[in-house]
N, C-alpha and C positions, 0 to 999 in steps of 0.2 A: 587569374583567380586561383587562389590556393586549394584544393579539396575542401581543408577544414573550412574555411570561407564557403565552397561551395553546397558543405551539406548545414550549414546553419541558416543558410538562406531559402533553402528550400524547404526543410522543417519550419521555419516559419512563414512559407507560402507566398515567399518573391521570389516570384519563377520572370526569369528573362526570356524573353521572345526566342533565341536560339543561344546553344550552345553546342562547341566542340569539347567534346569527351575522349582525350589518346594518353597515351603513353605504354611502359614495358610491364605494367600489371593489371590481365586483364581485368583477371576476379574485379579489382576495385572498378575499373570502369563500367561493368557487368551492374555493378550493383549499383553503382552510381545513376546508370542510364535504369536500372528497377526502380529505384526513390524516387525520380522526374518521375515516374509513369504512375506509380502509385500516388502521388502528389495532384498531376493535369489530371487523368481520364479514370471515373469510375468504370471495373469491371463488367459495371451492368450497360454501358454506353462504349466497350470499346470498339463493338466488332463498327460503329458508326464514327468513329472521333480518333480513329490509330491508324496510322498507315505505317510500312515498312519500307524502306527498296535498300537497295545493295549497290555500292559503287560502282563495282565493275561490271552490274548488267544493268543499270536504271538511265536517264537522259534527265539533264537538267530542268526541264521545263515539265518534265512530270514532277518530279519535286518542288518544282516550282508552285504546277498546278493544286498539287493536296495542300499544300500549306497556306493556298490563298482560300481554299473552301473555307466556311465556315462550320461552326461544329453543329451537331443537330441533340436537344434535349441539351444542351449542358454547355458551361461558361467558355468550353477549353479545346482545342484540338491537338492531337500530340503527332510528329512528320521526323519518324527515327530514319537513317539513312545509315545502315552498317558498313566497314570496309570504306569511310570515306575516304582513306587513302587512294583508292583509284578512284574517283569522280576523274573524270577525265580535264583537259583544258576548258574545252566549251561547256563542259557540265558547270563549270567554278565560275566562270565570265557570269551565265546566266545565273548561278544560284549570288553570288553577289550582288547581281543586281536587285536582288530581292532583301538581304539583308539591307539594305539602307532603307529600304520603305519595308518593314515587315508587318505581316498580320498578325493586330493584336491577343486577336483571339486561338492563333496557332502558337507553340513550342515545337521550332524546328529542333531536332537533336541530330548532331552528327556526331558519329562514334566509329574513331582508326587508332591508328598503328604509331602515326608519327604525324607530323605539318612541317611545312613550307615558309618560315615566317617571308620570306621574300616575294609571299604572291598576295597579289591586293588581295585576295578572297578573306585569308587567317587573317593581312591587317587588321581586315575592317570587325573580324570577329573582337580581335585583340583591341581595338579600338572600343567596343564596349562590353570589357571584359568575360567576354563568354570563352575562353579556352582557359580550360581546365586538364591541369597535367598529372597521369596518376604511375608515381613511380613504385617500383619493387622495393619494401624495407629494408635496410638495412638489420643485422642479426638481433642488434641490441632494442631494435624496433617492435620485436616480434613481441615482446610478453604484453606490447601494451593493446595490441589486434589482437591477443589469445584471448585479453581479459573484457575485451569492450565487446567479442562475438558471444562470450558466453553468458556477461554479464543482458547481452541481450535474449537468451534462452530464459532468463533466470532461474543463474547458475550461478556460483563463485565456483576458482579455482585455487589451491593452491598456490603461493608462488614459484615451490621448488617445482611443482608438479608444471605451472607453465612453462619453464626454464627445459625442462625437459621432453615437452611436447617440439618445444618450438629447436630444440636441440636434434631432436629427433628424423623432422619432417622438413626442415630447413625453410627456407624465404617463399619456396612455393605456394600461394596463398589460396589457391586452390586446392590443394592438397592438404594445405592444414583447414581451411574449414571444413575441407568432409571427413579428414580425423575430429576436427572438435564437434563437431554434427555426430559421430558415432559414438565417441566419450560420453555429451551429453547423454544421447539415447541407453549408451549401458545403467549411468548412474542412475535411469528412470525418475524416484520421486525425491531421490535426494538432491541436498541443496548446493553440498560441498564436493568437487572433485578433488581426488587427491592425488598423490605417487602411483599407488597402486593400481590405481583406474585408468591413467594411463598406460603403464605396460600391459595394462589386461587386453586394451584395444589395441594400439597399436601393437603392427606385425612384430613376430618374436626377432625374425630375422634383424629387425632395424634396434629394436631393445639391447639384445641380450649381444648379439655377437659384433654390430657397432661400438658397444659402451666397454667390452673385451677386446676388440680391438686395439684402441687408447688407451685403455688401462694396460694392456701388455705393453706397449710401446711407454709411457710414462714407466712402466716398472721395469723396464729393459729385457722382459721376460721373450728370450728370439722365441721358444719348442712353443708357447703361448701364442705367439704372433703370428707366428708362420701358420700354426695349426687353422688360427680362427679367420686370416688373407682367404688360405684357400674355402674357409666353409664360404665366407660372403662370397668369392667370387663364383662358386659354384651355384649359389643362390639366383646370381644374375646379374648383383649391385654390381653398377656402373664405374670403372677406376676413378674416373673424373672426378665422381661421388665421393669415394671414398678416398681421394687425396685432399677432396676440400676437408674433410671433415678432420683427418690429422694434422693438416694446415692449422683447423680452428683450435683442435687441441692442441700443438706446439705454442700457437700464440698465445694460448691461457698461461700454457707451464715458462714462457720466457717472460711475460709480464709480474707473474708471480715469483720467477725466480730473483729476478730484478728488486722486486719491492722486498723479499727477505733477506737480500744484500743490502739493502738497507736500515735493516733490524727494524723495520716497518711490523706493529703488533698484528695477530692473525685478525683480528676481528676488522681493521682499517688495511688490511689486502684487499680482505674478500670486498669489502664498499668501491675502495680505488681502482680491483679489475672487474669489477662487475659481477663476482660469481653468488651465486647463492648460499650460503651456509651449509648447508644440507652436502654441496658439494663440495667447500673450502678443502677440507683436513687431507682428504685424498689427494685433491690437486696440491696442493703444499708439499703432500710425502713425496709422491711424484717430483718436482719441480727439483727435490734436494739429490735426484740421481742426474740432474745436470749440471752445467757451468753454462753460464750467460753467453762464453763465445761457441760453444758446443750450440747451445742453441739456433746461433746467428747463422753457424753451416748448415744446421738442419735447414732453414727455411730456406740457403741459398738451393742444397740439393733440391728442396720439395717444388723451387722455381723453375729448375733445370727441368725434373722429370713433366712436370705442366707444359712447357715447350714441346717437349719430346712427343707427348703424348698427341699434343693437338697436332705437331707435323709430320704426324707417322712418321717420325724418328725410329719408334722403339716400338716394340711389342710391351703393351701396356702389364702386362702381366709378369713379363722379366726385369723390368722397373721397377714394381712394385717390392717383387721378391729379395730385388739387389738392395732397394731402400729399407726393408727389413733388417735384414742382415748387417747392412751398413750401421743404422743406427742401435738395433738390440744387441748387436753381437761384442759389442765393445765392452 
């Protein structure tokens, strides 16, 4: 079952006897396994109708046992098992055999990391579609989680302004909902977030001297780059971090420099690379201090130093300095 499948059936209150909840984003599972609980168990009936355990310290047949009770005051009983990834062998034997005869009146939930599909257990879940897979967005993903969390505050945002949060805080989905939880909270009674509202919350460090960063490098500006390298990495940011993020902006400025090789007009760039208006004109100025195969080397170098980095090759920080240099100084 697809997520989107899985939250339209529970907002309309077809809740399936058990489901598995995994994949690489927790946030969404978090929230996913929150909607099931607000949906089965009133508040005022949980401490009677909820039970918890943990895979890697619970025994099958306790799980077994809660999900066969029945609930007390109310239609529904809710039997969360966190960390299902460890339920051990015998734990999975027993709790399968409960999935095939389940209690109507319970919603087992299981909520891990990853599955097994080659163990009868996930078949049989898979069997009547209760695994639910929640993966991490993709970049181009990200305005449409910015605008559906705040459109849930209600909120609207900007779209340059989402562009830029989500540019900011990257795929992290937990970290962008407690930036957009503080966004919210600054704008107080207003309706509309904007540009400005975001750099006012988010950290200066991640605004001002990321957004300097790229911009020095698209202007080939080395005294610029090398200056604002060393503020970030004084600050703390991660190389990892901020080679992805020169990665994303080389791939902006080589997609754009491509499409203006093609005498492609500005306004059917910025649609065909995805970019906002708000940011087109600079990325274009940018884009024309390169050549399309200048380009292609950059990303082969920014591939090498990712290698390096991950196999302590290199001291991250002399990497960085040399890819400076390398590419502003020419």
């Amino acid at each position: 079952m697809k997520p989107e499948e899985f939250t339209r059936s529970v907002e309309k209150g077809s809740i399936a006897p058990f489901y598995y909840l995994y994949g690489d984003e927790p946030y969404l599972i978090e929230k996913g396994v929150k909607r099931l609980l607000e949906r089965i168990v009133s508040p005022d009936f949980r401490d009677f109708n909820f039970n918890v355990f943990y895979g890697n310290e619970c025994k099958g047949d306790e799980v077994f046992a809660a999900a066969q009770t029945l609930p007390m005051f109310a239609e529904r009983r809710a039997v969360l098992v966190k960390k299902s990834q460890d339920l051990s062998v015998s734990a999975l034997e027993i709790l399968q055999a409960y999935l095939q005869n389940p209690s109507p009146a319970t919603c087992l939930i299981f909520q891990g990391e990853k599955i097994d599909q080659r163990k009868k257990f996930f078949a049989e879940i898979k069997k009547a579609d209760g695994l639910v897979e929640f993966k991490r967005p993709y970049e181009n993903q990200l305005g449409a989680f910015i605008r559906e969390e705040i459109k849930a505050c209600g909120k609207r945002i900007d779209p340059a302004a989402a562009e830029l949060l989500a540019y900011l805080v990257g795929t992290n989905l937990q970290e962008l909902a407690s930036q957009i939880e503080k966004v919210v909270t600054y704008c107080g009674g207003r309706e509309s977030i904007g540009m400005d509202d975001v750099k006012a919350v988010v950290s200066d460090t991640k605004v001002d001297t990321v957004f300097e960063l790229t911009d020095a490098f698209g202007e080939k500006n080395l005294a610029k780059a090398m200056r604002t390298l060393y503020t970030i990495l004084r600050d703390g940011e991660a190389p990892l971090m901020l080679l992805a993020m020169l990665a994303r902006h080389f791939r902006q400025l080589w997609r754009v420099r491509e499409l203006m090789d093609r005498k492609m007009p500005g306004t059917e760039i910025g649609k065909a690379a995805g970019i906002n208006p708000y940011f087109l004109k600079k990325v274009m100025d940018q884009a024309r201090n390169y050549r399309t195969g200048e380009l292609k080397g950059i990303f082969e170098r920014l591939l090498e130093i990712d290698l390096a980095m991950k196999s302590s090759g290199g001291k991250p920080v002399v990497l960085l300095e040399r890819f400076t240099m390398e590419v502003c100084g020419k």
